[in-house]
C-alpha angles and dihedrals in degrees: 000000000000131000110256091025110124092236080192083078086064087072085245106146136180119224119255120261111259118222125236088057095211088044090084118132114224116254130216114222109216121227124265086262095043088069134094120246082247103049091047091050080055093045087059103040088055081044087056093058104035085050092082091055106044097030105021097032098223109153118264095234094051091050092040088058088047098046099045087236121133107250089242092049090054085043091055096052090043089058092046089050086057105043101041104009126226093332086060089064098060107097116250136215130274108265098225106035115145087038123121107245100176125110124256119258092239087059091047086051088057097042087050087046092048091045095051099047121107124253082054108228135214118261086238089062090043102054084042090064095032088052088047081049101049089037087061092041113041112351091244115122108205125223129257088241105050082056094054094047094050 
């Protein structure tokens, strides 16, 4: 990886940040030979960037701007490397991957009805009510986009 090269183009990706913060689940780092071919050449490629901060002390903000990466996207895997070492900055899984993530037909019926309904109201107002609705019903808080996509 060379300096000035977006190693976004590469397709590596942080996760997104989950809200709650303390909400986080905890994560098991796989060992060097648990990982894909794939996921280790990641590994190295992000090693190859957060290098220059932990070994070399060039500022992160300095390294973020060579290197094309958002500051809090270097800071996380920072923060992995040095929890976890070369094997945190493979990317993992999804954690719940397999599971279902689509609303209920009984919660696209209420978005439509909402939507339909005159006055017309904002999504934001919709996702608020339908939020109130699916809290009462099933504890599940859908998101703003799946609102959107019904």
């Amino acid at each position: 990886m060379e300096k000035g090269e977006n190693i976004l183009a590469h397709g590596v990706r942080g996760r997104r940040k989950q809200q709650g913060g303390s909400m986080k689940q905890e994560r098991r780092v796989p060992s060097l030979t648990e990982l894909t071919e794939e996921q280790r050449t990641e590994a190295y490629r992000r090693y190859e960037v957060v290098k220059e901060c932990v070994e070399e002390g060039v500022p992160q903000t300095e390294v973020a701007r060579e290197y094309g990466v958002p500051l809090s996207t270097l800071q996380r895997w920072v923060h992995q490397y040095r929890e976890d070492g070369l094997c945190g900055l493979a990317r993992q899984p999804r954690a719940d991957r397999g599971t279902r993530r689509n609303l209920s037909e009984e919660v696209v019926k209420v978005i439509e009805g909402l939507a339909l309904r005159k006055p017309r109201r904002s999504m934001a107002t919709i996702h608020r009510q339908v939020s109130a609705i699916a809290l009462t019903q099933d504890g599940k808080n859908p998101a703003m986009r799946r609102c959107i996509e019904s």
